[in-house]
C-alpha positions as CSV (number, residue, x, y, z in Angstrom):
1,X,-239.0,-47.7,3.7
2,X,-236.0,-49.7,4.4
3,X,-232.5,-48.2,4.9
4,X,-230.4,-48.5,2.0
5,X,-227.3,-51.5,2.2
6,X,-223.8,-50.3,2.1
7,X,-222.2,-51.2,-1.2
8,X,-219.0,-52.9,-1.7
9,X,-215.7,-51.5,-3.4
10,X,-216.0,-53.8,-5.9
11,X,-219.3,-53.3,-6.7
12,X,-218.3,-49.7,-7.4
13,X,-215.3,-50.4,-9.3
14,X,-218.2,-51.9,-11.6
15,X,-220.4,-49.2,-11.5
16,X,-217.7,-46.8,-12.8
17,X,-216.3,-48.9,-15.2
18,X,-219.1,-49.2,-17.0
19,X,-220.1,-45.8,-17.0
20,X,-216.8,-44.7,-18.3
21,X,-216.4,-47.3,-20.8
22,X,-220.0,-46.4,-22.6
23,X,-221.2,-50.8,-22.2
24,X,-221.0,-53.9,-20.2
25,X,-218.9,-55.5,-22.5
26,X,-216.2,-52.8,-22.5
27,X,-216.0,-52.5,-19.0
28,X,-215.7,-56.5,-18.7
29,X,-212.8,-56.2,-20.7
30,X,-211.3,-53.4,-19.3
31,X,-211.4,-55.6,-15.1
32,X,-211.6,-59.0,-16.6
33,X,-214.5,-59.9,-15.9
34,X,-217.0,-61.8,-17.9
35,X,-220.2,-59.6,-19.4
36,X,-222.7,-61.5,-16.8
37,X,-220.6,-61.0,-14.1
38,X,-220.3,-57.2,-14.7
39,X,-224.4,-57.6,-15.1
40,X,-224.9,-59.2,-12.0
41,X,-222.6,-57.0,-10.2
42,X,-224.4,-54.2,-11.3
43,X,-228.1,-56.0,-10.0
44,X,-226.8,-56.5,-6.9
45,X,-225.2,-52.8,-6.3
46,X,-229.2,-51.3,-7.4
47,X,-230.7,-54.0,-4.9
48,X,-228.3,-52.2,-2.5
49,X,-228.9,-49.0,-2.6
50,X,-232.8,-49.7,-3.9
51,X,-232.2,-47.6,-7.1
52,X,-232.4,-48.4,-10.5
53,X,-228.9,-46.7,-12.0
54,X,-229.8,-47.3,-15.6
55,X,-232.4,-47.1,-17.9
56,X,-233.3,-50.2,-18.9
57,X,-236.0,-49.6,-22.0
58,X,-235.7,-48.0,-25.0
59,X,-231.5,-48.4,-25.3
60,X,-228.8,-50.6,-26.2
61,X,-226.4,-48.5,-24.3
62,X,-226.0,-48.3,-20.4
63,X,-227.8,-44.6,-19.8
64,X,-227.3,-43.3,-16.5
65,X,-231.0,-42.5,-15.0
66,X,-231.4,-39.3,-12.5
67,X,-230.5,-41.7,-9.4
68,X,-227.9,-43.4,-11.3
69,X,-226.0,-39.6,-11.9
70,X,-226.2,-38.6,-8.0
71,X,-224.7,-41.8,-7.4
72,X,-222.0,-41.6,-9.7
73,X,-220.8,-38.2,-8.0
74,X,-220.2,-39.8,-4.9
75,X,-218.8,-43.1,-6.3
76,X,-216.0,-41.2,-7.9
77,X,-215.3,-39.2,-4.7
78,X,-215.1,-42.8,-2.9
79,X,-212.6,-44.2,-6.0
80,X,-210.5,-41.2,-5.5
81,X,-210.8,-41.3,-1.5
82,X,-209.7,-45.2,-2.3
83,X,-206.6,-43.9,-4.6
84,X,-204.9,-41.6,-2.1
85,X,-205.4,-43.6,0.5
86,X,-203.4,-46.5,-1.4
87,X,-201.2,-43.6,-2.5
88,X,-200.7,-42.5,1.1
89,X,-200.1,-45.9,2.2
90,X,-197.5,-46.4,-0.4
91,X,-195.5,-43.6,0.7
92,X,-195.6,-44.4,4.4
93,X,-194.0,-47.6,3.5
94,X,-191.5,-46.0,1.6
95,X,-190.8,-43.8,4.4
96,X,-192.5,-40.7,3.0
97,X,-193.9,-38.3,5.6
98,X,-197.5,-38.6,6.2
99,X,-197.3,-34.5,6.9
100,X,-194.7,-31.8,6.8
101,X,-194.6,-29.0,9.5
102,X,-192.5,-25.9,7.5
103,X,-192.0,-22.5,9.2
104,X,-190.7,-19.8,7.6
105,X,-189.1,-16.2,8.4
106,X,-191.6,-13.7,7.7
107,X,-188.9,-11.6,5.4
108,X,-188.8,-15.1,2.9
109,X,-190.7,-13.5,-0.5
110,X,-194.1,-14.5,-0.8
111,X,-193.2,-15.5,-4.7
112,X,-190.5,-17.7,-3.5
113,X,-192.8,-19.7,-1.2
114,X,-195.8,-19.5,-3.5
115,X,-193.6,-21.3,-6.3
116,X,-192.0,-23.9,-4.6
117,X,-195.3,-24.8,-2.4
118,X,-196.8,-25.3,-5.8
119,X,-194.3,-27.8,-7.0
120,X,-194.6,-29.5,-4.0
121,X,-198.5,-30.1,-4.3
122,X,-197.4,-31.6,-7.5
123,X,-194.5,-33.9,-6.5
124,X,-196.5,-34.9,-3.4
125,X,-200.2,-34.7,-3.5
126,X,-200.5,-37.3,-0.5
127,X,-198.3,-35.5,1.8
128,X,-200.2,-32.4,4.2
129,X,-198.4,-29.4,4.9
130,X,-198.6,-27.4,7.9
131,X,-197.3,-23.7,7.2
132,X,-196.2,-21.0,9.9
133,X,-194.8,-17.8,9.3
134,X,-192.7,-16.5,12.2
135,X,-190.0,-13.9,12.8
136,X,-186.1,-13.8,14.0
137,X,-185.8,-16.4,16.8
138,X,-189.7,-17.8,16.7
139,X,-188.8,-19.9,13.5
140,X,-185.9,-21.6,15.1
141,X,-188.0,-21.7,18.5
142,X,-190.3,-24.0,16.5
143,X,-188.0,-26.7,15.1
144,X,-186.0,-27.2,18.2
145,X,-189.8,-27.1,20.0
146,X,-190.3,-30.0,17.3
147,X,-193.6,-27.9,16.4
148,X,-191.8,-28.2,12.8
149,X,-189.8,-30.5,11.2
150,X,-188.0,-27.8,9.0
151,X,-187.8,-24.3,8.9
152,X,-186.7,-21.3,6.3
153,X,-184.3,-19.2,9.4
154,X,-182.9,-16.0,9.0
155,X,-179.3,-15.1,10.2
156,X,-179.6,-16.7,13.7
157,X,-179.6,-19.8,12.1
158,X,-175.9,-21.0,12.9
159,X,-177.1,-20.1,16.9
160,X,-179.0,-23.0,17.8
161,X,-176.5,-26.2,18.6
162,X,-179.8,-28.1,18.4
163,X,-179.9,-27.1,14.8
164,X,-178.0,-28.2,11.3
165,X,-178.8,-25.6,8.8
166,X,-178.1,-25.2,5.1
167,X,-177.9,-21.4,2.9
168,X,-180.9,-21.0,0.6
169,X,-180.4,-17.7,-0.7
170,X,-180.8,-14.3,0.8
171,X,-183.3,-11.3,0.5
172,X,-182.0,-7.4,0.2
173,X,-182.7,-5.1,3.0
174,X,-183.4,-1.2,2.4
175,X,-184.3,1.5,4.6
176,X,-187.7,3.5,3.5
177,X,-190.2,6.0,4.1
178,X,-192.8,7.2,3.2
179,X,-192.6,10.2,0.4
180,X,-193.7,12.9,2.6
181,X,-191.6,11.4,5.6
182,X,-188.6,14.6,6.9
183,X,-185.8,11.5,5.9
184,X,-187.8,10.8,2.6
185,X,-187.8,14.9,2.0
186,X,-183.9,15.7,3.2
187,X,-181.8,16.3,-0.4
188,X,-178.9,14.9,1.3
189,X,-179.2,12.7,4.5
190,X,-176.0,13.2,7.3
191,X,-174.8,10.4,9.4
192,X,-176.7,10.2,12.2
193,X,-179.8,12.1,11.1
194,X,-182.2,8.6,11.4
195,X,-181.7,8.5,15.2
196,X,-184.0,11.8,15.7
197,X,-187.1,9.9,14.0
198,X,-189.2,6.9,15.1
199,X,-187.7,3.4,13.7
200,X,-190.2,0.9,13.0
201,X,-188.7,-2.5,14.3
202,X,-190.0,-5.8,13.7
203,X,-189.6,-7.7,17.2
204,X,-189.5,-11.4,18.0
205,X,-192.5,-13.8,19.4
206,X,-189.8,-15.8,21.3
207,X,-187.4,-15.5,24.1
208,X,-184.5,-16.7,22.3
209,X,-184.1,-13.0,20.9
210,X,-185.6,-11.9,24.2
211,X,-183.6,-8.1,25.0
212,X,-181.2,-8.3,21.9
213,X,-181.6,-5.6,18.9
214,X,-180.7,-6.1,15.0
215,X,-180.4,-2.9,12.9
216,X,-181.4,-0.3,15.7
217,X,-180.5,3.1,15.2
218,X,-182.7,5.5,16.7
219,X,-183.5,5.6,20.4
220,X,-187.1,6.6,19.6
221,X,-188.8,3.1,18.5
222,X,-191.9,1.3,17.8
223,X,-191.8,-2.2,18.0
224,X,-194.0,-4.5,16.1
225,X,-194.3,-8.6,15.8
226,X,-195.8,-8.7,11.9
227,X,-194.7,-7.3,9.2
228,X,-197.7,-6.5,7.5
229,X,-198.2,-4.0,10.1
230,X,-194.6,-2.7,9.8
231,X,-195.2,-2.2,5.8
232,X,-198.8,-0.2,6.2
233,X,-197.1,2.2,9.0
234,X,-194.3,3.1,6.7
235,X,-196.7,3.8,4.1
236,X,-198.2,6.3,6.4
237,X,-195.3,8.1,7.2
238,X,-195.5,6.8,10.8
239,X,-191.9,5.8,10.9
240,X,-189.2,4.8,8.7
241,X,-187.4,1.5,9.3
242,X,-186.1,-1.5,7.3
243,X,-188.4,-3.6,4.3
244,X,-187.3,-6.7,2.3
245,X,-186.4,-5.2,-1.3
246,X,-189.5,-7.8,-3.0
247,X,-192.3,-6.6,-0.7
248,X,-191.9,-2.8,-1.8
249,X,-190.4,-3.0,-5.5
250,X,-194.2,-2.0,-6.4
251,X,-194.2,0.7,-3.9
252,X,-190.6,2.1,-4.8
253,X,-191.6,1.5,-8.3
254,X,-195.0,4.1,-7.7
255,X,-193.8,6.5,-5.3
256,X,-195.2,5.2,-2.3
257,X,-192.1,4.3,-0.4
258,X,-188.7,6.2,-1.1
259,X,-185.6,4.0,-0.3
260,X,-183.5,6.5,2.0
261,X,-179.9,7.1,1.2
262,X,-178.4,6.8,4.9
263,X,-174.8,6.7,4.8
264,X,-174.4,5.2,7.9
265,X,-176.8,2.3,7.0
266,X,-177.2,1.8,3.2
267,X,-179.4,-1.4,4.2
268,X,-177.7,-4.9,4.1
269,X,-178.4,-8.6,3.2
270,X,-180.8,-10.8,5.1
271,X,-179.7,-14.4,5.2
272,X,-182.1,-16.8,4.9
273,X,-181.0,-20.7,6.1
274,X,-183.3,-24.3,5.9
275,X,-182.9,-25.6,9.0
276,X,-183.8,-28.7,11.2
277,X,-182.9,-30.5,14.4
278,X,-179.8,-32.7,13.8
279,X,-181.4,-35.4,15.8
280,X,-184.6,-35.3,13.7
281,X,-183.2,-34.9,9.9
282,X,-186.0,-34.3,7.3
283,X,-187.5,-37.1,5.4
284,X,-187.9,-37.3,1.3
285,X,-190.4,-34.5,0.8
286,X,-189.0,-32.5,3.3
287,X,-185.8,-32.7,2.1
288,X,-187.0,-32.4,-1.5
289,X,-188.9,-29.0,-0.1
290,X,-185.5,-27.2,1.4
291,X,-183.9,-28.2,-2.2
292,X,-186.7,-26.1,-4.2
293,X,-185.5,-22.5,-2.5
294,X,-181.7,-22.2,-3.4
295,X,-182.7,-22.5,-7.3
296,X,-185.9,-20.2,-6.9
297,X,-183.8,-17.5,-4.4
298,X,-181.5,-17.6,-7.6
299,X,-183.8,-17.3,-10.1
300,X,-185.4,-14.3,-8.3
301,X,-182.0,-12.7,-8.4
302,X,-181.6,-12.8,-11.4
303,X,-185.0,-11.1,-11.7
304,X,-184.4,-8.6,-9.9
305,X,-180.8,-8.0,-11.4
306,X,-182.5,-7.6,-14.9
307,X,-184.9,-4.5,-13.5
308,X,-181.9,-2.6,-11.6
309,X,-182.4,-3.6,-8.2
């Protein structure tokens, strides 16, 4: 048995024109072409491939035969292959970013990147992204590292003289524990009382942070480098330490966290900055991405203005 020939685009083109306009004539219309060109085209891709796409007996309409719906399959996953490729091409010429390398501070809401991720799919379906999440002097380790173009910083932004930064929005920081925690359990906390408990600290993957502290209190420490971890051991009452207010509104909302009442450290406000190297400032959709997070940091405010927090 022979080896099947390789088809041409344009022979496709035909293929899927006809199929989708229901006859030969319709699909002549529809690429100008005359009716026996579009019936040649289509006798030349079967003696290709060695497969009779339509049923020729018993019809006056173009059916598609078993061989002929396979092969439509894959000739629409070719026509769109085709189209973003074209597309891609387009936006290279237009100076549009082939790929966009965004990291992000691990204390940035999950909501807020989910949504403006989503719009960016939309607005630029031919541009890849490339997504890390990092913590305190990691993220700006990676755009002056040129690992990424831009970055979502928290307040060591404004350290890097490699860097040009702009404010986003910023993310409320409270002090928790567990219910059954001896902080979580005091009627009345003094000043001072944290420091005779293990903090929970979330430490940094880079040196540019190396030695330095943010929010210490207690001598007695655990440090960890992710979150996640940070969140599940305050849930156990291993420690209490600092959470970003939209991680554990369900858990303050249920019980399973307590926001401690520390006069000495009511919690504060976490910064969040886009940033990127001033000799390497973002093209359209990167620029178009840091744009998306001021309006949706706002728009979560609001949010959580509404429901008391």
């Amino acid at each position: 048995m022979s080896e099947p020939g390789t088809p041409t685009l344009d022979q496709l083109r035909v293929f899927l024109a006809v199929v989708e306009t229901g006859s030969f004539a319709a699909a002549g219309r529809r690429i100008h072409r005359a009716v026996s060109v579009i019936s040649y085209g289509i006798a030349n891709l079967e003696t290709q491939l060695g497969l009779s796409l339509f049923e020729r007996e018993g019809t006056r309409r173009p059916v598609l035969t078993q061989a002929g719906h396979a092969v439509l399959a894959e000739a629409r996953s070719v026509s769109r292959g085709i189209e973003t490729l074209r597309a891609k091409v387009k936006g290279l010429s237009q100076g549009l970013e082939a790929e966009v390398n965004l990291v992000v501070d691990v204390m940035l809401p999950a909501e807020w990147l989910a949504r403006v991720l989503r719009a960016f799919a939309n607005q630029y379906p031919t541009v890849a992204l490339r997504l890390h999440v990092e913590a305190l002097g990691a993220v700006n380790a990676l755009v002056i590292d040129r690992r990424a173009e831009i970055g979502i910083s928290g307040p060591l932004a404004t350290e890097a003289i490699e860097l040009d930064s702009r404010a986003v929005g910023s993310v409320p920081l409270v002090p928790v524990a567990a219910p059954d925690h001896p902080l979580a359990r005091a009627a009345t906390l003094s000043p001072g009382a944290a420091r005779d408990h293990v903090q929970l600290v979330l430490t940094d993957r880079s040196p540019l942070t190396e030695g330095r502290d943010f929010s210490v209190l207690s001598p007695r420490t655990w440090r960890l480098a992710d979150l996640g971890a940070k969140h599940a051991l305050l849930r156990e009452g291993i420690g209490w330490g600092n959470m970003p207010l939209p991680m554990i509104a369900a858990d303050l909302a249920s019980g399973a966290l307590k926001r401690l009442e520390m006069p000495d450290h009511p919690g504060g406000t976490f910064r969040l900055s886009g940033i990127w190297r001033h000799d390497n400032p973002p093209g359209p959709a990167a620029s178009w991405l840091l744009e998306q997070f001021p309006a949706c940091a706002d728009e979560q405010a609001c949010q959580a203005h509404s429901i008391g927090f």
